[in-house]
C-alpha positions as CSV (number, residue, x, y, z in Angstrom):
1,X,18.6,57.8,39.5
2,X,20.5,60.9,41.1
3,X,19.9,62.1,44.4
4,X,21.4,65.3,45.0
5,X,22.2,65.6,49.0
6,X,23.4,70.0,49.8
7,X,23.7,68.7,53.5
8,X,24.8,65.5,55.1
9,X,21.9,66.0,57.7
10,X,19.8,66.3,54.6
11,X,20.9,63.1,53.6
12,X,20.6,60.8,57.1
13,X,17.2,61.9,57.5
14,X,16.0,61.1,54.0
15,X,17.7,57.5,54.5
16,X,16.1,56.8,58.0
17,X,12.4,58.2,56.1
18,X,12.8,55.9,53.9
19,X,14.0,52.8,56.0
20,X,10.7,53.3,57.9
21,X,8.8,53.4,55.1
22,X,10.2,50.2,53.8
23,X,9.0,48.1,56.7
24,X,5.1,49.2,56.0
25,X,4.4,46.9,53.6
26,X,5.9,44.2,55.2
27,X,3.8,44.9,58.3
28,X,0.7,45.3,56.2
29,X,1.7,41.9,54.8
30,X,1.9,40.5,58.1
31,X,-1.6,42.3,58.9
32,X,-3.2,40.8,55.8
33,X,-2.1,37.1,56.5
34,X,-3.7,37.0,59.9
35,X,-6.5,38.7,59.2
36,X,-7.1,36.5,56.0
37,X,-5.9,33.3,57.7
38,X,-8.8,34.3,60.8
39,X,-11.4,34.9,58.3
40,X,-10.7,31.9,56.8
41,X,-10.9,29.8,59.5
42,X,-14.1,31.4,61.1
43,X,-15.7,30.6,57.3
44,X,-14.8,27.1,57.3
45,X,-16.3,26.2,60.8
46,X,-18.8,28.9,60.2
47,X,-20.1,28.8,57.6
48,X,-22.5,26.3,55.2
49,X,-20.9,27.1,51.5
50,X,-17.1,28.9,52.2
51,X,-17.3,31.8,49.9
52,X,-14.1,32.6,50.1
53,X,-12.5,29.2,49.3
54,X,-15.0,29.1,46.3
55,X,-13.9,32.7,45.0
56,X,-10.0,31.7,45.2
57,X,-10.7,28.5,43.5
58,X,-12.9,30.2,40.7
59,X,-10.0,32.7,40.1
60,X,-7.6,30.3,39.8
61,X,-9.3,27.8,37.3
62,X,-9.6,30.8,35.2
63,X,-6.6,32.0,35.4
64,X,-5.4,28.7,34.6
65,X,-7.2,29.0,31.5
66,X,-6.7,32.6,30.5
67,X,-2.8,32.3,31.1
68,X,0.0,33.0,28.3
69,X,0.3,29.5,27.0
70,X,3.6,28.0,26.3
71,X,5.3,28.8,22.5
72,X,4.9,26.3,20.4
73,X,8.4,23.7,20.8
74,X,9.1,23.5,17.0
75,X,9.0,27.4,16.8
76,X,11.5,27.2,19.6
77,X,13.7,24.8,18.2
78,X,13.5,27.1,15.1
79,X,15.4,30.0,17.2
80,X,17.7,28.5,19.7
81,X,17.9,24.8,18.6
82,X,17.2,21.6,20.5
83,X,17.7,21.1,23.8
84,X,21.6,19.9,24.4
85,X,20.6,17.2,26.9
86,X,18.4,15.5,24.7
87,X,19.2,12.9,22.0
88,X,20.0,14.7,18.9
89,X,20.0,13.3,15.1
90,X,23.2,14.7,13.0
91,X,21.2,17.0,11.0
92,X,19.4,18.4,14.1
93,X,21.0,22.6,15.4
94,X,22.4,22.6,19.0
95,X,23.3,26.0,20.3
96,X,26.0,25.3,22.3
97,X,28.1,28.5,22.7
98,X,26.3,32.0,22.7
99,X,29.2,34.8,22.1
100,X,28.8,37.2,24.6
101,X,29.4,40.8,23.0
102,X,31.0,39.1,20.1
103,X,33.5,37.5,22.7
104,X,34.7,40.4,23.8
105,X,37.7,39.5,25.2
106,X,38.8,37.7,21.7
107,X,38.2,41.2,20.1
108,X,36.7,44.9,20.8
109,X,33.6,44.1,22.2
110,X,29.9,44.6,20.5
111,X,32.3,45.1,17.6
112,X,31.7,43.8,13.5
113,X,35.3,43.1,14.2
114,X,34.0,40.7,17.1
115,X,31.6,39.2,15.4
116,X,33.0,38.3,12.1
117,X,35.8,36.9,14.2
118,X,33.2,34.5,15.9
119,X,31.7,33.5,12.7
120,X,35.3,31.9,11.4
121,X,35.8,30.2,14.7
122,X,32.1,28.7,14.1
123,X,30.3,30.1,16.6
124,X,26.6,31.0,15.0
125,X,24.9,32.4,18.1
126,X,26.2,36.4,19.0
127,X,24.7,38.2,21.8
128,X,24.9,41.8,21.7
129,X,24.0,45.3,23.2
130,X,22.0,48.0,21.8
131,X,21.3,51.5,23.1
132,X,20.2,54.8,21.3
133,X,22.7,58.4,20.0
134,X,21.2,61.5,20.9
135,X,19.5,61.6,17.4
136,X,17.6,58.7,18.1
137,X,20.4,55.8,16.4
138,X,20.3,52.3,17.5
139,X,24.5,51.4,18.2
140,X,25.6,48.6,19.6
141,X,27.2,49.5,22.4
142,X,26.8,48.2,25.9
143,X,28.4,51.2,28.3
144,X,26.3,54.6,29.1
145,X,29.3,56.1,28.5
146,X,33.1,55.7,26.2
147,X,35.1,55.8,29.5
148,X,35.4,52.1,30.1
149,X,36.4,51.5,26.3
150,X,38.6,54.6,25.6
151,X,40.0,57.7,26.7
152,X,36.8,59.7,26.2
153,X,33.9,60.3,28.4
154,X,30.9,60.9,26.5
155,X,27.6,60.1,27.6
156,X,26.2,58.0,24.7
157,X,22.7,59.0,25.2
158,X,23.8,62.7,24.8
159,X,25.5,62.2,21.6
160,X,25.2,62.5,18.2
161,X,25.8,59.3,16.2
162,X,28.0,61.9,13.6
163,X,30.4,62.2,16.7
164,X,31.0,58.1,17.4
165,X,31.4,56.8,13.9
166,X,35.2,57.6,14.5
167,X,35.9,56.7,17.8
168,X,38.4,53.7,18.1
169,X,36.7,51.4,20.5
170,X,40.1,49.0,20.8
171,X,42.4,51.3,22.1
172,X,42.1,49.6,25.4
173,X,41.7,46.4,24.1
174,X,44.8,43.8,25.6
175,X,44.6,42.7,21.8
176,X,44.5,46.4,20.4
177,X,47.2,45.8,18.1
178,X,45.5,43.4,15.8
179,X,42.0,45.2,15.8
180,X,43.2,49.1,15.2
181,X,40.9,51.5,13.8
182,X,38.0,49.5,15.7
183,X,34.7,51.7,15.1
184,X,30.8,51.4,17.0
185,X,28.3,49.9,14.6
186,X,25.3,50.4,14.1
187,X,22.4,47.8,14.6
188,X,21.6,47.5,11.2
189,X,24.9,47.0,10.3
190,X,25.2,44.6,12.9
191,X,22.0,42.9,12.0
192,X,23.0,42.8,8.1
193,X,26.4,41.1,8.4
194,X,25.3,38.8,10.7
195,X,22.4,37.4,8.8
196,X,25.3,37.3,6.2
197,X,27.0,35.1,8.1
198,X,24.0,33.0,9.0
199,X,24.5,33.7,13.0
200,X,22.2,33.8,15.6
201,X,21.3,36.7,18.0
202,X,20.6,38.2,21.4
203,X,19.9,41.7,20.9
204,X,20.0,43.2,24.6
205,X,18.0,46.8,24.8
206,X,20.1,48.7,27.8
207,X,18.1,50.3,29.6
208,X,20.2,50.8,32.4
209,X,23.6,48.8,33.8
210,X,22.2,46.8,36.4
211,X,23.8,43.1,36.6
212,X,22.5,40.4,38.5
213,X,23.5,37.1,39.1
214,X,22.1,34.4,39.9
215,X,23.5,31.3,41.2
216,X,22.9,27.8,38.8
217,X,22.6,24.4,40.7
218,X,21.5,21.5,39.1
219,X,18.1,21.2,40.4
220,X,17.5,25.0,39.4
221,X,18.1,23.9,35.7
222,X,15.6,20.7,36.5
223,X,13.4,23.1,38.2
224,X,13.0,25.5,35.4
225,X,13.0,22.4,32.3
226,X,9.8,21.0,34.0
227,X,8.2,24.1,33.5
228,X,8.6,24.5,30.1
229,X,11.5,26.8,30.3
230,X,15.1,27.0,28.4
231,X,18.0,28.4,30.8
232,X,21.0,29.9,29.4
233,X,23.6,30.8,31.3
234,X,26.2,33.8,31.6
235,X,28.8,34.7,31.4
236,X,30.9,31.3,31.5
237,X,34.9,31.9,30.2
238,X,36.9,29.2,32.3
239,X,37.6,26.1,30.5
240,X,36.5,24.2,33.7
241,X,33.2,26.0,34.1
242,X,32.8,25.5,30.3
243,X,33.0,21.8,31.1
244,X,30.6,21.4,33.4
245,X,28.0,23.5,32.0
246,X,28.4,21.6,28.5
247,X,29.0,18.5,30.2
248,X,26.6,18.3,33.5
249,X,24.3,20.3,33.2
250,X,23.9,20.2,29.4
251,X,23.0,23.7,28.7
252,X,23.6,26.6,26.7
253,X,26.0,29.3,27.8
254,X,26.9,32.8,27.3
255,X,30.7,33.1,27.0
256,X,33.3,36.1,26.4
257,X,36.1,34.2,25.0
258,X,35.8,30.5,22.7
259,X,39.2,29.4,24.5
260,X,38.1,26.2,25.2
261,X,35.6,25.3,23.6
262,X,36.8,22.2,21.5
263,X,37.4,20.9,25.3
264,X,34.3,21.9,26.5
265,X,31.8,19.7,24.0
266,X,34.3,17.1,23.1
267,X,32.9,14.0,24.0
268,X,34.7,12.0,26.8
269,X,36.2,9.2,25.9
């Protein structure tokens, strides 16, 4: 979002308006939770038959049986494997190493440079970005704009796909010279060498460039396994980090570079 401010006065007293407003629904929170912790009380001494405490537990006995039930675990082995900290026969997929953008520090990211590269290091799992040309192309690109990648600054978005197919995305690459003439694809041609190659992906739709992180402790991973739920992790490029990810916490993770990575899931001796 762009917020156009003519004056700086403007500007301060659009902030402090909206500072204000931010604390009302924390103070209608506060509101609420008395008045519902009062009512609730009152009912219990009260009242014969607590209503209330009958609704809530009616609501949530059927949402417990309406919810979005969990996918089915061989459909999710299927996709992403089996679980790394669980005993494993030889013939079983692990996903151990998800390319992030191809590796993009190994070559041009979100590149079919990138990705073939992956594929003759053995890496099967890519995760890549996709965002739309003016005329309505899927790329794979991850940037609103060229600026970060090369010299240009074109708005992707408010370009035609005619105008990228030439662009050399390695131009500020620190491994340029091997990976010249380095051009955007496009998702199907993404898509079609990489079932080629019989890899794995993470398509990523940008919608905007927001990053968040998140911090990863071991009883977060626990946490999250109870529930039914398989945590990846990204993005993870030291060797060390590599190590205790594969190691520790047993989990798959997202990485930019596969230096490493025979260190990383060797088994210790």
């Amino acid at each position: 979002m762009i917020i156009i401010t003519p004056k700086v006065s403007i500007y301060v007293n659009i902030k402090m308006n909206t500072d204000f407003l931010s604390l009302i629904p924390s103070a209608l929170t506060i509101i609420y939770a008395t008045y519902g912790s009062w009512f609730l009380i009152k009912e219990i001494f009260c009242s014969i038959i607590p209503f209330t405490i009958l609704f809530t537990a009616i609501i949530v006995v059927t949402l417990h049986f309406i919810r979005v039930p969990a996918p089915d675990a061989a459909a999710v082995e299927a996709v992403v494997g089996k679980e790394p900290h669980l005993e494993s026969n030889a013939s079983d997929y692990i996903m151990k190493t998800v390319a992030h953008r191809g590796a993009g520090l190994d070559a041009p990211e979100n590149s079919l440079e990138a990705f073939k590269l992956c594929n003759e290091k053995g890496c099967d799992a890519i995760e890549f970005d996709v965002t739309l040309t003016s005329d309505g192309i899927p790329i794979v690109f991850h940037d609103s704009t060229l600026e970060r990648m090369t010299d240009l600054n074109l708005v992707i978005n408010d370009t035609k796909w005619e105008e990228l197919t030439n662009i050399d995305i390695s131009m500020k690459h620190s491994l340029k010279d091997r990976f010249t003439n380095t051009n955007i694809p496009t998702l199907d041609q993404a898509v079609a060498q990489m079932l080629a190659c019989g890899q794995r992906m993470f398509i990523d739709i940008k919608d905007n460039n927001a990053k968040v992180t998140d911090s990863l402790l071991m009883e977060d991973i626990l946490k999250w396994r109870k529930k039914g739920v398989r945590v990846i992790v990204w993005s993870v490029n030291s060797p060390t980090e590599k190590q205790y990810i594969a190691r520790s916490l047993k989990i798959t993770y997202l990485t930019d570079t596969l230096i490493g990575e025979c260190t990383a899931h060797a088994v210790p001796s």
